[in-house]
Every structure is written in structure tokens, then in C-alpha cells.
N, C-alpha and C positions, 0 to 999 in steps of 0.2 A: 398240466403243470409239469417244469421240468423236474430231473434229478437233484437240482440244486433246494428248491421250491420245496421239495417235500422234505429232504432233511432238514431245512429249518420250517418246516408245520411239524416236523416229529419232536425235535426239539421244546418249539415253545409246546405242547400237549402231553400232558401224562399220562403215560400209560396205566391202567388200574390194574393198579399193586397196592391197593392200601384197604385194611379191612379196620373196620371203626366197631370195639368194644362199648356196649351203652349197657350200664347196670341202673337198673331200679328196685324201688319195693315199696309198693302202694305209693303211687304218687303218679295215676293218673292223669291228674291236672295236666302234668307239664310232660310226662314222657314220651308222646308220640311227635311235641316241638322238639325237642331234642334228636329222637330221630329220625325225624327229615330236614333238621338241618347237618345228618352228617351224609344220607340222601342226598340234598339240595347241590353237594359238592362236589360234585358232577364226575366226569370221568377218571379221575384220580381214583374213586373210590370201586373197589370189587366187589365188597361184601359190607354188610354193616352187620354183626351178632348183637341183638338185644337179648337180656340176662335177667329174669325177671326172680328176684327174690324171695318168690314165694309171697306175693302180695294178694292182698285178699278183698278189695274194692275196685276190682273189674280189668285192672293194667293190660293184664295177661292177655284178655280177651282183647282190648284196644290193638296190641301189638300185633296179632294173628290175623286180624282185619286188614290191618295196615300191608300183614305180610301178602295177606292173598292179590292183591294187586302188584306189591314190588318185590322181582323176584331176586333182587340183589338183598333183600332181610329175610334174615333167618334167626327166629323167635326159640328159645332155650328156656325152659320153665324148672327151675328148681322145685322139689317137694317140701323140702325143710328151707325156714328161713337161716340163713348163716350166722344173723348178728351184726356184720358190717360188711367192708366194702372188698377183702381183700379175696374172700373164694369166689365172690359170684365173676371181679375180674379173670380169677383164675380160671375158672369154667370157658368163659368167653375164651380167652388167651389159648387154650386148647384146642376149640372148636375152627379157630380161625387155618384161611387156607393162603391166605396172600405173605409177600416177600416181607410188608410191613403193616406195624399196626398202631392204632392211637388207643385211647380211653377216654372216654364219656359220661359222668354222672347226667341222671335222668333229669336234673332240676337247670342243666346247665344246658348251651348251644354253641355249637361250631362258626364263628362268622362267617360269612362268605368267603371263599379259595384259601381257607385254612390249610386244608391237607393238601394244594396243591403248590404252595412255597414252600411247606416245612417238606414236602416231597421234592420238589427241585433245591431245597438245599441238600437233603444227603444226598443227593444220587450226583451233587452237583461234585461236595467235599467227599465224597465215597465214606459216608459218616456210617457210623451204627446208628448214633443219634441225633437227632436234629429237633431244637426248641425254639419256641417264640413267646412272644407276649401274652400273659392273659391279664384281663383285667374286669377286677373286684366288679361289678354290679350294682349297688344298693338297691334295692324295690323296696315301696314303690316308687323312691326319686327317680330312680334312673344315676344316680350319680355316679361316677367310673372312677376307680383308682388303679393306676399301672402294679401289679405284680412285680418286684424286682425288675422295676425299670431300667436300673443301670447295666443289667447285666444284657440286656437284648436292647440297646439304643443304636447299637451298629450290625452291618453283617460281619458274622467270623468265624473262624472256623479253630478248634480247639487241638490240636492231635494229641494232649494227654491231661486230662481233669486236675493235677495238680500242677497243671498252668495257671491253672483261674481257680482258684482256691471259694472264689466268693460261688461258684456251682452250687455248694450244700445249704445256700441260701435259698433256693429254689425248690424245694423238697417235694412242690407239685408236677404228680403223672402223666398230667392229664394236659397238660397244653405241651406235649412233646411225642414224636413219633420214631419209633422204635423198629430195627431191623429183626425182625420174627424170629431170625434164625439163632440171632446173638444173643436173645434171651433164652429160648431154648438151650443152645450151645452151653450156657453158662448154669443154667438151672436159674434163671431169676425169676421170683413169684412173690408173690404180697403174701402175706403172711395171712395166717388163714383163720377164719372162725370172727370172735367179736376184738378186732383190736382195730381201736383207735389211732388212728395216723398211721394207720399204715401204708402210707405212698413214703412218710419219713422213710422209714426200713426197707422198702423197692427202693428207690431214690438211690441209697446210700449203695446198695446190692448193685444197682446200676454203673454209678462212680468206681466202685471193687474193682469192675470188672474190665475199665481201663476203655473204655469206647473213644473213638474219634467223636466230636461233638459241632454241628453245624450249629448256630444263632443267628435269629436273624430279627428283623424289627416288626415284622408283619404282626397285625393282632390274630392269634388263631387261637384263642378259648375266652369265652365268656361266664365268669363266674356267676353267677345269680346271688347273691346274699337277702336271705327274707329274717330277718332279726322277729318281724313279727308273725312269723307263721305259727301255727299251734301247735307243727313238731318241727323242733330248731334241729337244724343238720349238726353229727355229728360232733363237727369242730366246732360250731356255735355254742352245742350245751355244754356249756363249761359252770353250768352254776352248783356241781357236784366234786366233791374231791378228788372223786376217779377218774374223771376226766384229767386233770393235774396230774397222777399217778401213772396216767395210760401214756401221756406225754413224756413225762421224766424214763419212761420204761422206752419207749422209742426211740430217743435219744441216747439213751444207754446204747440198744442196737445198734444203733447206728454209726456211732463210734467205735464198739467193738466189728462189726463188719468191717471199718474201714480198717482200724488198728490190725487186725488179723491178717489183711490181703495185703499190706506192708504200707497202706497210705497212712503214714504219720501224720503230714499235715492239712490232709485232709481233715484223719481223726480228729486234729487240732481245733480246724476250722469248724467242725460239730460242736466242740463246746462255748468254742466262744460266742456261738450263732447263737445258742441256748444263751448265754448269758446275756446278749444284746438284744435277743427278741420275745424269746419265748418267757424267759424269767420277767421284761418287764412288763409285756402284758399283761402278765399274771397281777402283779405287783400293783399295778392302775386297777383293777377290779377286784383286791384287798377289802379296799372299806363297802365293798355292797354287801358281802358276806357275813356270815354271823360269827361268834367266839367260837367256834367248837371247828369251823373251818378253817378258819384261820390258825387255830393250833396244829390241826390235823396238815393241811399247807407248809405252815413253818418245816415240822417235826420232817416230812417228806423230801422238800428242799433242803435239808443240813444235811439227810443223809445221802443225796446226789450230789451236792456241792462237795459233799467228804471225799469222794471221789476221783477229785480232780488233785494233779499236783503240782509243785512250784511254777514249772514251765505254762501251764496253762494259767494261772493268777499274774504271771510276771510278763505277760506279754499284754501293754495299753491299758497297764494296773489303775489309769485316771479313767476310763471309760464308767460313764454310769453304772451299767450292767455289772462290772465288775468291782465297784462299791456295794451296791446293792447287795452283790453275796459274799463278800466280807461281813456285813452289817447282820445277816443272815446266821452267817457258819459263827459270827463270836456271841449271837445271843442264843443260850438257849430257848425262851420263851419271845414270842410276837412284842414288836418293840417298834417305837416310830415309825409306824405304819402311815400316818398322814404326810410324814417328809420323805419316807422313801417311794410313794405315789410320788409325789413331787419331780424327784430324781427320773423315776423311772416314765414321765413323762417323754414326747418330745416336740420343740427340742427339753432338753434335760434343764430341770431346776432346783437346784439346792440351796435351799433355804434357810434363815438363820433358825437356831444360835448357832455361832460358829466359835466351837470350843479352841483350846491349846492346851497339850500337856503343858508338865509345867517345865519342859524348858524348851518349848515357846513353839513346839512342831504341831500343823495343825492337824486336828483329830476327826472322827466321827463325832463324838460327845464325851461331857467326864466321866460317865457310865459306861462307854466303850471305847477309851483312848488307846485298846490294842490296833483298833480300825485307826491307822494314818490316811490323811489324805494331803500327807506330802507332794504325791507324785502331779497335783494341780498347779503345783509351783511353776513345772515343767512344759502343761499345758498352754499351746499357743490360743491366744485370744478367742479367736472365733469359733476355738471348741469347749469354752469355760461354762460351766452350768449356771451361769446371773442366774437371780432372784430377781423378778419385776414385780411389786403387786401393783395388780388394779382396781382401781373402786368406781365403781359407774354410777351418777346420780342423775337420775330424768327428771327434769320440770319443766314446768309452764314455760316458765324464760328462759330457759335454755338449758341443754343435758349437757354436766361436765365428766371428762374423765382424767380422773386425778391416779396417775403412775410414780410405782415409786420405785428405783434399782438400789439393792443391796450392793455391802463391799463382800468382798471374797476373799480375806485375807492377804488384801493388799494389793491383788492383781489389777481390780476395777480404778483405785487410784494412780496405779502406778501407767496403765494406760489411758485416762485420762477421758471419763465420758462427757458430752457434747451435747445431745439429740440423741431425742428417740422419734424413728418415723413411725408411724400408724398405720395400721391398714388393715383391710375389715374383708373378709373373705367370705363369700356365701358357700354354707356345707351343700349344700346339693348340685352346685357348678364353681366349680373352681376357677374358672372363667374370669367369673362374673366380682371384680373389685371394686371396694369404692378406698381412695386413699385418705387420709384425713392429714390437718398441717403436720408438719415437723415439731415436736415437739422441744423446745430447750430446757435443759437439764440445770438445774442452780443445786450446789453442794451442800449441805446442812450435816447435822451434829458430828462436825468435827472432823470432815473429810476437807484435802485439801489437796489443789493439783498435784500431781505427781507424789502425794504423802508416801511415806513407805506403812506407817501405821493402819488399822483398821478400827479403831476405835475411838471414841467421840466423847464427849463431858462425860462422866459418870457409868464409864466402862462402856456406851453404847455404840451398836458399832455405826459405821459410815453409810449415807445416803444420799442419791441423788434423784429429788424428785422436779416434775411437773407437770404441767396441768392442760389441756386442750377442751375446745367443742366438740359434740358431735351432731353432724348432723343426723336428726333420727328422717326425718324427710325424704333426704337421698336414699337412703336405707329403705324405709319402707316403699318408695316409688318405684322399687323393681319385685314388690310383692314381698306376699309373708312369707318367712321365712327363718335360719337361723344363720346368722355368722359368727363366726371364728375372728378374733382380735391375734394379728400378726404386729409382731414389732422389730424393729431393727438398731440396736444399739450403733451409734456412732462415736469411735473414740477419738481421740488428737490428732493421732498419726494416720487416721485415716483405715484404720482398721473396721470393723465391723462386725457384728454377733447377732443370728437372728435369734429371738425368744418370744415365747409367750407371757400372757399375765399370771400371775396366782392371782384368783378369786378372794379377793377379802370378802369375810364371813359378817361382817359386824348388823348391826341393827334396823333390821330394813334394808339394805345390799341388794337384796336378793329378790326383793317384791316385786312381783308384778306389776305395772302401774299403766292406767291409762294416760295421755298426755296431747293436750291441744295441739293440734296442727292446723294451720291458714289455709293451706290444700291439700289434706287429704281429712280436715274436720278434727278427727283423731288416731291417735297411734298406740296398738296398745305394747309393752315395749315389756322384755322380763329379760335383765341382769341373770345368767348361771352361772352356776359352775359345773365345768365338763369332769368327767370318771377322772381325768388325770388332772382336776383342780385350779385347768386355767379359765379362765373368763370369756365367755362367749354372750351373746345375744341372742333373742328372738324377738323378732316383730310382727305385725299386724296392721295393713292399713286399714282406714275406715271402719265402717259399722261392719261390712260383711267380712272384712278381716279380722274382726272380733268376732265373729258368729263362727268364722270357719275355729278357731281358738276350741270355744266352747264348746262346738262338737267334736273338734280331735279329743278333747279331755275329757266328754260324755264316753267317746269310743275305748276310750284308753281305759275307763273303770270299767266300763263293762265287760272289756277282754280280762 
């Protein structure tokens, strides 16, 4: 081969400079997949440190097996377990001898040529750090959701974090690769002992410290999420107030890190993230909890909301997230917990009553008309919170679903709705669509094109409803399953809103029902309502699509 030949085979080949951190602690099962798939990934990689936290159902032992054959792993056994996730990283992070390094939880895998794109991008952009895609897991579906998709849908290259402010959206360590020397340099380490999210506060430590930043679209982390395992990871258990508290305390960090090292709008961007993500998840998992949580929650959140000042409320004052902790900060006591689920859905739904002070600005409620929500006036269409409810009825002769779109103090008439389209999404493949007709919208109590008013005979306000089939058939002929009811508001001008349903509650809504089919015999068919209150489906074809039913819900009481 000549001289030309081999500088581009050196080129396309990386050299191994990459040493891959893997922490566990009892969780056998899966952590010797995890580390041969950072193994797997071939010459890129020089060393893989697994970190074992002191687990006590045999890990340690799996690991030392593993090692005595490959001699690029090299096995680290803690005596104390730490509590979480941030010292055994740190251990790792010490021991490591390469230019750069990743991180790896034991429940999770490296896809294939992970570390060797997120490697040819820094060494491409002369980065300290270089990130890519990961993506959510479910098991056991299998189903995949993009990690902050938008931020990795191109390649780019960053040279200062408060270019791209949306960075602190990404608060995970773990599907990014790190130049060794620059965390050292800097002193960056996860904070140590039992603290929850602490990749937020690395994260934020990392951004401080001003790194060039490579992106790229490649997928290079696999999150696993087991919602049903018998110990939920970290971030999963969240059915505890101190989970809530460990969070709110993160975020604290994380802002002050940044505010300290002179990133203003970074810090900025910390809360608002809080206010758009972390607050509304919270907020959709409200009603599973009990009274004594949900005060404990509130009382927590007023005094982190307390915290923030003008400039952080007055910036995109109409966003959900940022009603929601207005609604918060003016109640002392847990208040409208079922509509501000609603809200803090997405997309976002605000549901009536929709109050007016009395001289005529619209409010939160008459019980909290310090909360304006003026600033909706403002908002352009396609970002308005509609109210759609849905009612699903199955029979014999045919399943109807009757929709129905609220006014929004004058917005919905003055835009002029049309159609609603339909569409019916499978949770396990996102793929996988069935569309239903277009539905036409006719105006009732007292809405009228272009009105400026929102109220109808007898104070009630404005609505546009109608009515479709569905087929349960198509639906269950691609198996049992659950979908998701998407809709798409169409208005006059051509504009458009996508939303979900709210779940009407009423009498029998919600039953499970078997129902004739021609060819599949029977379907068994159950109207829900999902954590954040919209309307979804689940089906069943056949006798053994009923049997598989039965024993999911023998399984489900027996767990």
C-alpha cells in the first residue's frame, strides 16, 4: 500500500484513546451486556473500567471472569456501597489512563461504533466534548424515544455552550465523550455519596467550564427503561418526596454553577428547563399520590419557585410550565391539581372554566385572579393550550367518537375552527398509524365565526363539536396493543394545532367492553385515560387476544 493509502486507512481508523467508565451494583442480569458492548466497539476503545459498587449477588465475580480473558477490562471493587451513581463514576474517572473517556450505567449498552463517531467528531472539531443521540428504551416493548432529538438531528460543532443555550437540556453523561485531561484540568466530578441526578450538576460543571462541543446525529447510547423491575432505577423512583427534593436541590446546583462561572444565560436556561420539563412531569404524576405528598410537593415547589426573579417569569410568561408555577407560588395550599395535569400535559391543555377578573382580563380562576393569563392573547395559534374532550363509545354497530374543542377566550373563534383530523398512534411503534376521517366541526352554545365573545346562552362558554367512526378492526388487525388518540385542529386560515383529547370521566366511559367483529369474531376494546388525562385506547383481537388481557392483569396483581 502506498503512502497516500495508508494516511487515509489512518484516517478512517481510530486510534484507541478511549477508555469507557461502566458502574454497577447488583445487577448482574445485565452488566456484563453492557460491558462487552463497550468491548464490542472495537479499536477505538483502550481500556474499559468496570466499578462495581459493592454489590452483593455475584456482579463482582461475573466481572473478573469476564476480565481474565480480556485484557483491555480492568475490574475496581468498591468495599462500601456509595449510595448512587456519582463516586463509583469517580473512582472509574481516576483510574482511567486514555486521552478520553465515556460513561456507562450497567443496565444500559453502547450501540454499535458509538465511540467511534463521537471519537471522530472531537478529534475532527478539536472538541473537549463531543455528544450524540441516545435513545429512551422501553422493555419489554422495545419501544424507542429520541433523547432531545432536536438538539443532535445535524452534525455541529459548538465553540462556546452559550451558543446553543438548549445544551442544559441534555443533562445526560452518559451518551457523550469527554477529553480526560479537561475534566481533570478543571476539577469536574459528580458529586459524591447518595445524590440523585447527579449527571444534572457534572452536566452543568461541564457547560462552566466553557468546552468546544461536537454533535452529531449518530445513535451512541441506549437507555433501557424497566418501569417494571422490582428495583426502579434512580430516576424512575420517583414515588417518594425526596426524589422531588433531590431534583429541586440539583437544579439549585446547577444554576448556581453556572451563575458563578459568569454563564447568566445559561443559568437562565436552567430554570426555564425546570419549568418546562421537570416541573411538568412532576405535575402529571400529582394525582397518583396521596394528600400528605402532595402537600409535602407543593410546600417544596413554592419555595424553589421563591427563588426565581422577574426576568426568569417574564421570559414566554404564556408557556404551560410557566403558568403552572404561577398557580403554584399564589396558592399556599395544593389546588387544581386535575387542570393543572391538564396544562402540564403535552401537548398542553387548559381546560375550562375560564374565568375573568372583573374588568374583563382573563385569569387562572376567581380564587386566584392574581394568576393572569393575559399573555394567551399574544400567543400565536399553534401554540394555544385547546381543550378537546373525547368520549369513545364501542358497540355492536358501530364505535363512535364524539370530540369536543373549547373556546379559549376568544382565540378559537376568532381563528375560526374547521376539522379535526384523527389519528391513532400505537405506544410501542410510533411507526405504526392508523388515520381515521376528518372530522367537521359545527359550532354550538353560542359560538359564532369570527365572534369576538367566548360565551354562549346562559354564561356558557363556546364549542365546537363532532362526531366520527372508528374502526376497532383496523386497529386490532395489527395486534393487541395500546394507542394514543392524536388530533389536529384545522382553522380558516389555514392554520393548524396539534392536541390531544381530555378523557371524559362520565358513566361507563371508561369500561372495558367486549365487542363483535366479522373477522376477528371479537375485540376486546378499553377507552383510558392516560397519567396526563388524555384518551387512549387498548385492544385485544380475538379469544387469544382476550386470554393474553387476562394474564397481563393475573401478572400485574400478582407483581
Amino acid at each position: 500500500m502506498n503512502a497516500e493509502g495508508e494516511t487515509e486507512r489512518a484516517t478512517r481508523t481510530p486510534r484507541s484513546r478511549v477508555a469507557v467508565v461502566v458502574i454497577g451494583h447488583d445487577d448482574a442480569a445485565h452488566v456484563t451486556d453492557a460491558v462487552r458492548s463497550a468491548l464490542a466497539q472495537g479499536l477505538a476503545v483502550r481500556e474499559v473500567v468496570a466499578v462495581d459498587d459493592c454489590s452483593q449477588d455475584g456482579s463482582a465475580g461475573l466481572l473478573e471472569r469476564l476480565a481474565a480473558s480480556e485484557p483491555r477490562l480492568k475490574v475496581i471493587r468498591r468495599r462500601v456501597n456509595s449510595g448512587g451513581c456519582g463516586t463509583p463514576r469517580n473512582t472509574g474517572l481516576g483510574a482511567v489512563t486514555s486521552p478520553y473517556v465515556m460513561f456507562l450505567d450497567s443496565d444500559d449498552i453502547l450501540p454499535p461504533g458509538a465511540v467511534e463517531a463521537l471519537l471522530r467528531a472531537a478529534e475532527g472539531a478539536h472538541a473537549e466534548v463531543a455528544g450524540g443521540l441516545c435513545v429512551r428504551r422501553e422493555l419489554p416493548s422495545g419501544r424507542e424515544v429520541p433523547w432531545q432529538g432536536r438538539l443532535y438531528a445535524l452534525h455541529a460543532v459548538v465553540p462556546h455552550p452559550a451558543r446553543r443555550p438548549r445544551l442544559v437540556h441534555d443533562t445526560l453523561c452518559v451518551n457523550k465523550l469527554y477529553r480526560t485531561d479537561f475534566l481533570r484540568t478543571h476539577g469536574i466530578r459528580f458529586p459524591e455519596g447518595r445524590f440523585p441526578y447527579e449527571d444534572v450538576v457534572f452536566s452543568a460543571r461541564v457547560l462552566a467550564a466553557v468546552p468546544r462541543i461536537a454533535l452529531v446525529p449518530d445513535r451512541v447510547y441506549v437507555w433501557h427503561v424497566r418501569r417494571s423491575a422490582g428495583r426502579l432505577s434512580i430516576s424512575l423512583d420517583r414515588a417518594g418526596v425526596e426524589n422531588w427534593r433531590a431534583r429541586t436541590q440539583a437544579c439549585r446546583q446547577a444554576y448556581e454553577v453556572l451563575l458563578g462561572a459568569g454563564q447568566k444565560e445559561l443559568a437562565r436556561a436552567v430554570r426555564a428547563k425546570f419549568l418546562d420539563h421537570d416541573l411538568r412531569m412532576y405535575v402529571r404524576e400529582l394525582g397518583l399520590r396521596d394528600a400528605a405528598y402532595q402537600r409535602a410537593w407543593w410546600e417544596l415547589t413554592r419555595a424553589h419557585l421563591a427563588e426565581y426573579d422577574a426576568d426568569d417569569w417574564a421570559r414566554n410568561p404564556a408557556a404551560p410550565g410557566r403558568l403552572i408555577g404561577r398557580v403554584v407560588l399564589a396558592s399556599p395550599e395544593p389546588c387544581d391539581l386535575l387542570r393543572l395535569r391538564e396544562l402540564a400535559a403535552r401537548p398542553a391543555r387548559l381546560c375550562p372554566p375560564y374565568a375573568r377578573a372583573a374588568d374583563g382580563t382573563p385569569v387562572w380562576s376567581h380564587g386566584l385572579p392574581q394568576v393572569s393569563l393575559e399573555p394567551l392573547q399574544a400567543r400565536p395559534v399553534r401554540a394555544l393550550p385547546f381543550a378537546v374532550d373525547g368520549e369513545l363509545r364501542p358497540g355492536a354497530r358501530g364505535t363512535r367518537l364524539r370530540l369536543r374543542l373549547h373556546e379559549l377566550y376568544g382565540r378559537a373563534a376568532q381563528a375560526g375552527p374547521e376539522a379535526l383530523e384523527v389519528e391513532w398512534r400505537h405506544r410501542d411503534d410510533g411507526d405504526v398509524v392508523v388515520r381515521g376521517a376528518r372530522v367537521a366541526l359545527a359550532a354550538c352554545a353560542g359560538a359564532r365565526p369570527g365572534a369576538a365573545g367566548t360565551a354562549g346562552p346562559e354564561g356558557r362558554e363556546a364549542t365546537w363539536s363532532g362526531e366520527t367512526a372508528v374502526d376497532l378492526g383496523a386497529l386490532a388487525a395489527l395486534g393487541a396493543g395500546t394507542w394514543d388518540l392524536r388530533l389536529r385542529v384545522r382553522f380558516r386560515d389555514g392554520a393548524s394545532r396539534d392536541v390531544t383529547a381530555h378523557a371524559l370521566r362520565g358513566a361507563g366511559l371508561l369500561r372495558r367492553r367486549a365487542v363483535p367483529n366479522a373477522r376477528l369474531g371479537v375485540v376486546l376494546v378499553q377507552p383510558y385515560s392516560t397519567h396526563s388525562g388524555a384518551l387512549a385506547l387498548r385492544v385485544a383481537p380475538g379469544v387469544r387476544g382476550v386470554l393474553s388481557v387476562v394474564r397481563a392483569r393475573l401478572r400485574r396483581l400478582l407483581h
